[in-house]
N, C-alpha and C positions, 0 to 999 in steps of 0.2 A: 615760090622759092623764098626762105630766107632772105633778107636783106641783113645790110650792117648796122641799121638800127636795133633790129632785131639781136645781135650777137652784142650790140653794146648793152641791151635792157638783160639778158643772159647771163653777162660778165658781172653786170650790178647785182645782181641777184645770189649769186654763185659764189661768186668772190669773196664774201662771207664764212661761206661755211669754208673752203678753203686755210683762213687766216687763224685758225684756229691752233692751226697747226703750228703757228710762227708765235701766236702772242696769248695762246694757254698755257697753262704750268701742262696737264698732263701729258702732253707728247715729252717735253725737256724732260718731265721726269721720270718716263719711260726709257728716253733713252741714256741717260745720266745711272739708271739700275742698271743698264746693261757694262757701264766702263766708261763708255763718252766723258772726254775729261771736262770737255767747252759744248758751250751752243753748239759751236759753229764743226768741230767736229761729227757732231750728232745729224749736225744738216746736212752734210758733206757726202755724210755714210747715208744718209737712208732717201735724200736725195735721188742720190743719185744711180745708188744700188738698180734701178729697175736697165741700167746701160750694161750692166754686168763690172766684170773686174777689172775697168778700162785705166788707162794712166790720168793721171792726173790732166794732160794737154787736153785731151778729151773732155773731159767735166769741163774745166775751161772754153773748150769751145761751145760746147752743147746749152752751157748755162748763160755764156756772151758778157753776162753784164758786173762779172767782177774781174779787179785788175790783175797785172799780171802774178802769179807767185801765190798767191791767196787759196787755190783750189789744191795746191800741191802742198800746201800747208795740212792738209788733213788729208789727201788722198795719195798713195794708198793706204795711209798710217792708220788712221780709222777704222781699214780694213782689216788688220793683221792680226789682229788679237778678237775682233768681236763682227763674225761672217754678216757681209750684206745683209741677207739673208733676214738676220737675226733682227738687223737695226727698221729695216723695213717693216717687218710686223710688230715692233716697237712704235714705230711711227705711226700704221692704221689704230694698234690698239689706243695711245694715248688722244690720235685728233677725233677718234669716233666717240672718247669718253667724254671729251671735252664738249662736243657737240650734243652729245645727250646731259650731260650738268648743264648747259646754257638753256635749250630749250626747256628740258624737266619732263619725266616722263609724259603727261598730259600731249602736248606735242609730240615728243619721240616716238610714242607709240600709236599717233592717229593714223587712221588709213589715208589721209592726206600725205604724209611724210613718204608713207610707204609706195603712194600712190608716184610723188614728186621722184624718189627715187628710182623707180621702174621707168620711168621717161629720161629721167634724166642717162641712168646708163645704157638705155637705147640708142640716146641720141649720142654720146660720149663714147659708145664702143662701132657705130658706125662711118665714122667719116676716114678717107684716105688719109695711108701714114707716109706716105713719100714725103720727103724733106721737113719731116717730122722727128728729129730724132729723138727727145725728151717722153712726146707722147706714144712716140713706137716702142717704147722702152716698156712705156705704163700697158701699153695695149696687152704687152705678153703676161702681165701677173691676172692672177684669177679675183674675177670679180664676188667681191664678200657675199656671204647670204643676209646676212643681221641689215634691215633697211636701214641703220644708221650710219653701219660702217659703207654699206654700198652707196650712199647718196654720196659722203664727203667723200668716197675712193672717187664715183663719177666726176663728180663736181672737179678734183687736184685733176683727171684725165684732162675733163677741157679745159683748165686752166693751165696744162701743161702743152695744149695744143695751142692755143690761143699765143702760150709764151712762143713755141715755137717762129708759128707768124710773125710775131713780135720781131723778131731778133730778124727774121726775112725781111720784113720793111725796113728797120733799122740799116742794115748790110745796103738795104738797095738805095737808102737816103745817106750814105756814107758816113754814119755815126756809130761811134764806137761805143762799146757799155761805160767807161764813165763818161761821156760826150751825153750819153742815153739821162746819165743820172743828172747830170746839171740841169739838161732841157727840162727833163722832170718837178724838179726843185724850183725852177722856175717858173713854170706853169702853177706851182703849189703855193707860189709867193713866198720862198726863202731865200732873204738875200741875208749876206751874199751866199749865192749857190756852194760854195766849195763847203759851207758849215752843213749843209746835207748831211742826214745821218749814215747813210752809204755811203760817203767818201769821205767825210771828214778827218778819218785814219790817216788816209793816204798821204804818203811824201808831198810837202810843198812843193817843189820842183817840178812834179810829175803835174799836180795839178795845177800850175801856173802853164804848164805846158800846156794842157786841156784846153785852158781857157784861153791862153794867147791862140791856138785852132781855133778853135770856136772867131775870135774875133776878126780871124784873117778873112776867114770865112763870110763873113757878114752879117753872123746866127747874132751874135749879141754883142755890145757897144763898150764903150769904155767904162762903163760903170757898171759891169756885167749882169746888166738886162738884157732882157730879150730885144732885137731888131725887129721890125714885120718881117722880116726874111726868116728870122730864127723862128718867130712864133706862129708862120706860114709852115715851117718844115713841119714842128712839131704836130701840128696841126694836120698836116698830110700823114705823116707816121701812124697817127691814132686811128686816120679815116681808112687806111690800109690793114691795119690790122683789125678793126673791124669787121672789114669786105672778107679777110680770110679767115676769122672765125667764125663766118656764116655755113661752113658746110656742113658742120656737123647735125642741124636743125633740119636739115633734108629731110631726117630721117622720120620725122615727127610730121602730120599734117596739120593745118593751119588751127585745126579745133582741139589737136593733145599740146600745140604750142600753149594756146590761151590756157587749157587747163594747169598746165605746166607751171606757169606766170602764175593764175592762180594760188595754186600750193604751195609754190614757194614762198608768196611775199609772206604771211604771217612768220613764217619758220626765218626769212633774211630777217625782219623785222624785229625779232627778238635777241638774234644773233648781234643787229648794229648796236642796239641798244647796252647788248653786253660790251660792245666792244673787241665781239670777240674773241674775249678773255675770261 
C-alpha cells in the first residue's frame, strides 16, 4: 500500500507539470483570446468550470483558501459572455503547449512521457471522489488522447485531489484559507507573513484580525513567528494531507510506482529548471 511518503515524492514530481498552468504565458494567453479581461478572471472561469454553473459561494467553498468576496468577483461574470466550457479547453490547450515548449519535442514525444502518462492517468482516474469536490468535478471531463495533454490533465486531477485533502485537514486543524496562507509563508520564511503574495491585497483589518487568531491561539508569537505549537500544527496539516493523497497510488503496483518515479524525474527535472515558465 502506498504510504505518505510516497504521495509527498508524487506531489514533488507532479507539481510541476501542473504550475504551468499558473506561471506560463500560454494558458493566460489562451484564455485572454477568449475575452478574459484579468488573470484572475481566466482562473476563476476555467478553474472552476469542471463544478459546472455553480454560484460563486460554491467556488469559494470548494477552493477554501481565498478570502471572502474574491471568487464572486469573477464568478459568475466570467461565465456570461464566454461558456465554461470554452475557457476550459482554453485552459488544457495553453498548459499542454506550455508543457511541450518546456520539455521540447525530444522529451514530449519519448515513449517515456508517454509511458509516465498512462500511469499517471491510471492512478489519477482511480482513487474515491467522496468529499472530493474539486477532483469530482475533474473526474467527469474526458481524459485527452495527445500524451502531453493527458499527463498535465492527470497530473491537475491529483493535484486537485490532493487539494481537496488539503482543505479536509485544514477544516479538521481549525484553519481558515488565509490562516492556511500565513502558516504557509512562514514555513517559507516571509516575514512578516501578512507581505505574503496571497494576501498582501487584503484589507489591513481583516489581516490584523488573522493574525491577532492566530496569536490567541498560540500558532505564533508576538513577532509573528511561528510558536512550536504553530509549527507542530502546520506540521501535522502536511503529514495529513499526505496520508490522504495516498489512495490514488493503489492503483498502480509497487514496480509501475518505481517505473513511474522513473519517467517522471527527467521530464520534473527540466520543468524545475524552467521554472515552470
Amino acid at each position: 500500500m502506498p504510504t505518505a511518503s510516497t504521495a509527498r515524492r508524487m506531489f514533488e514530481l507532479l507539481e510541476p507539470i501542473c504550475l504551468v498552468t499558473y506561471f506560463a504565458d500560454e494558458c493566460n494567453e489562451e484564455l485572454a483570446a477568449l475575452g478574459h479581461r484579468t488573470y484572475w478572471d481566466g482562473y476563476f472561469a476555467s478553474r472552476a468550470a469542471p463544478l459546472g454553473r455553480v454560484p460563486a459561494q460554491v467556488v469559494h467553498a470548494a477552493f477554501y483558501s481565498f478570502a471572502e468576496g474574491e471568487a464572486a468577483r469573477h464568478i459568475p461574470s466570467a461565465w456570461e459572455t464566454i461558456p465554461p466550457e470554452a475557457s476550459l479547453a482554453a485552459r488544457e490547450r495553453g498548459s499542454a503547449a506550455s508543457v511541450r515548449r518546456i520539455l521540447g519535442d525530444e522529451l514530449a514525444d519519448s515513449p517515456g512521457l508517454v509511458r509516465a502518462a498512462d500511469l499517471t492517468t491510471r492512478a489519477a482516474t482511480s482513487a474515491p471522489t467522496e468529499g472530493r469536490v474539486n477532483y469530482a468535478g475533474m473526474r467527469t471531463l474526458p481524459v485527452p488522447s495527445d500524451p502531453v495533454a493527458r499527463l498535465w490533465h492527470s497530473a491537475t486531477m491529483l493535484r486537485e485531489h490532493r487539494g481537496d485533502g488539503h482543505v479536509a485537514a485544514l477544516v479538521g486543524a481549525r484553519i481558515g484559507g488565509t490562516e492556511a496562507h500565513v502558516l504557509s509563508a512562514l514555513e517559507m520564511g516571509i516575514h512578516p507573513p501578512e507581505s505574503f503574495g496571497r494576501i498582501h491585497h487584503l484589507p489591513k483589518k481583516r489581516l490584523a484580525a488573522v493574525m491577532a487568531g492566530l496569536r490567541e491561539r498560540g500558532l505564533v508569537d508576538a513577532e509573528s513567528r511561528f510558536t512550536d505549537a504553530g509549527r507542530e500544527t502546520k506540521q501535522r496539516i502536511e503529514d495529513l494531507t499526505d496520508e490522504l493523497a495516498a489512495p490514488p497510488y493503489d492503483a498502480l503496483s509497487p514496480a509501475e510506482l518505481d517505473e513511474l518515479i522513473t519517467e517522471l524525474e527527467p521530464l520534473t527535472a527540466t520543468l524545475v529548471a524552467a521554472g515552470s515558465q
